[in-house]
C-alpha positions as CSV (number, residue, x, y, z in Angstrom):
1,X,8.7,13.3,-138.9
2,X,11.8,11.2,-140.2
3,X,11.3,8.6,-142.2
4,X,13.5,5.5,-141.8
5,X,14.4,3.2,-144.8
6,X,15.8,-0.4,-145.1
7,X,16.2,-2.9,-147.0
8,X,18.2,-2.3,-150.0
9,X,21.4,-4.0,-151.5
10,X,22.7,-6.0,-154.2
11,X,20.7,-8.9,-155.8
12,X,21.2,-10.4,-159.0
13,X,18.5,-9.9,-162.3
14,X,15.3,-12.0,-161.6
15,X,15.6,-12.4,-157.6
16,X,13.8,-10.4,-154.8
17,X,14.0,-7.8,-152.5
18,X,11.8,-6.1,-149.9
19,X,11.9,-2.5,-148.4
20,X,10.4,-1.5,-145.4
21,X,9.8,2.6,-144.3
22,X,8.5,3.5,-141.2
23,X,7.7,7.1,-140.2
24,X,9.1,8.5,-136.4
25,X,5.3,9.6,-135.6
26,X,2.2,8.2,-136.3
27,X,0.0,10.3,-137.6
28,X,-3.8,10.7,-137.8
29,X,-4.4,13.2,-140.7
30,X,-5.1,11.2,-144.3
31,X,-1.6,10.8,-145.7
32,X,0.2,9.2,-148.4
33,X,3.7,7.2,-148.2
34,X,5.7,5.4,-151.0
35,X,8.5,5.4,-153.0
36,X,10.4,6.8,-155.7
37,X,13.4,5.8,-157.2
38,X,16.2,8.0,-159.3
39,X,18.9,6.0,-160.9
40,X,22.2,7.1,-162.1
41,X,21.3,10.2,-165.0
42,X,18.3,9.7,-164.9
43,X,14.9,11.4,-163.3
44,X,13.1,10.8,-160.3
45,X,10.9,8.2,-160.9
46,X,7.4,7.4,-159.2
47,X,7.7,3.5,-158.1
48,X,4.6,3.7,-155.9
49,X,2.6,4.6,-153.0
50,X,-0.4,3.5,-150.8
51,X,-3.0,6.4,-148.9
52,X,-3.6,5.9,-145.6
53,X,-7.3,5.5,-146.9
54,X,-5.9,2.2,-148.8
55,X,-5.9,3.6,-152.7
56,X,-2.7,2.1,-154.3
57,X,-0.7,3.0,-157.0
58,X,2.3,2.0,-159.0
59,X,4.4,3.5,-161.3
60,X,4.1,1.7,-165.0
61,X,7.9,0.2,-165.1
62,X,6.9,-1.8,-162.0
63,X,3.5,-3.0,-162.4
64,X,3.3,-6.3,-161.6
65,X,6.4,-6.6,-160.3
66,X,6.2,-4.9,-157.1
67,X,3.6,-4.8,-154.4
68,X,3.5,-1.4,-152.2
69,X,1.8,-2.7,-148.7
70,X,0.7,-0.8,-145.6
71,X,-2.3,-1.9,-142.5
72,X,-4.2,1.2,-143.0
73,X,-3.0,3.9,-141.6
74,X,0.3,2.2,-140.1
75,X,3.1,4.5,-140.1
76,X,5.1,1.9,-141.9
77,X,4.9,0.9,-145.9
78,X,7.0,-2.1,-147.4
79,X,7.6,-2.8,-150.9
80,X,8.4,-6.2,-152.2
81,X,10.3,-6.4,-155.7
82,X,10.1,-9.0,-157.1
83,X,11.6,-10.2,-161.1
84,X,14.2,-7.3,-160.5
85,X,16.3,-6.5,-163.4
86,X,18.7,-4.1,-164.1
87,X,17.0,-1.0,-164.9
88,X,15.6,-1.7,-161.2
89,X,19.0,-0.4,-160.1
90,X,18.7,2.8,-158.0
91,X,18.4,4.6,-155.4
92,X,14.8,4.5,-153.8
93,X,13.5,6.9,-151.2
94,X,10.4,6.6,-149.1
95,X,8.4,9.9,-148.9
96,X,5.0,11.4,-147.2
97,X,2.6,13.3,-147.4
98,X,0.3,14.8,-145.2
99,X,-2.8,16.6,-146.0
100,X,-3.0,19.7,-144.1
101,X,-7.0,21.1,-145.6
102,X,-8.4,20.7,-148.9
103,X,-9.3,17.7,-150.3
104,X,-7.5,14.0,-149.9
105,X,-7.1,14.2,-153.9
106,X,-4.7,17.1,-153.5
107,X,-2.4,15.6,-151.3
108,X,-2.3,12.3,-153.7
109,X,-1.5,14.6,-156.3
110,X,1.1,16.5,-154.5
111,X,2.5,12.8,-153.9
112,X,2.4,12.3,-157.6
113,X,4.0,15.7,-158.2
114,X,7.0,14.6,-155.5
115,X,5.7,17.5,-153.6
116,X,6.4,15.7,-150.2
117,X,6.4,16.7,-147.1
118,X,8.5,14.2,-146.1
119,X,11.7,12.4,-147.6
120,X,13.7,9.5,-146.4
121,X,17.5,9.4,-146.8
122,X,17.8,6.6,-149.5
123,X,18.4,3.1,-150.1
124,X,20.4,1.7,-152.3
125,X,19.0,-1.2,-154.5
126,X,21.6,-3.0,-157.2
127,X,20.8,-5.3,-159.5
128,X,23.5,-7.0,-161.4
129,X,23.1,-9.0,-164.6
């Protein structure tokens, strides 16, 4: 499975952007696909993802800022960012993954973990002051 990002670029503090993902395959085992971000120095951060079941999650530096969407078990996941400011600057990677047994908790938390199966290549998002 390759996972395709786009979206990204240069917008200035307050403004919008939206990222889109979509996955090479659809698939039909419960899976999870979202986002995380790692910014110059800093960790990989959780931004957020959405289960093909529909459970949603964000990470807390973007609550309320950003809405992770998906039409159930669509093999594509956008993410709209809005009131971006400069700690928003990074590079953002859309991920999966795919249970394979055991329960649909353990593949959340294996998303939560970054213990994908998946990764995209990366988009750039910059957010100048």
């Amino acid at each position: 499975v390759q996972l395709q990002a786009s979206g990204g670029g240069l917008v200035q503090a307050g403004g919008s952007l939206r990222l889109s993902c979509t996955a090479s395959e659809s698939i039909i085992s419960f899976n999870v696909m979202g986002w995380y971000r790692q910014a110059p120095e800093k960790q990989r951060e959780l931004v957020a993802f959405r289960t093909s079941g529909g459970l949603t999650e964000y990470g807390d530096s973007v609550k309320g800022r950003f809405t992770i969407s998906r039409y159930g078990a669509a093999n594509t996941v956008n993410l709209q960012m809005d009131s971006l400011n400069s700690e928003d600057t990074a590079v953002y990677y859309c991920a999966m993954a795919v249970q394979a047994g055991g329960f649909y908790s353990q593949t959340v938390g294996r998303f939560r973990a970054a213990e994908v199966d998946y990764w995209g290549a990366g988009t750039e998002v910059t957010v100048s002051s």
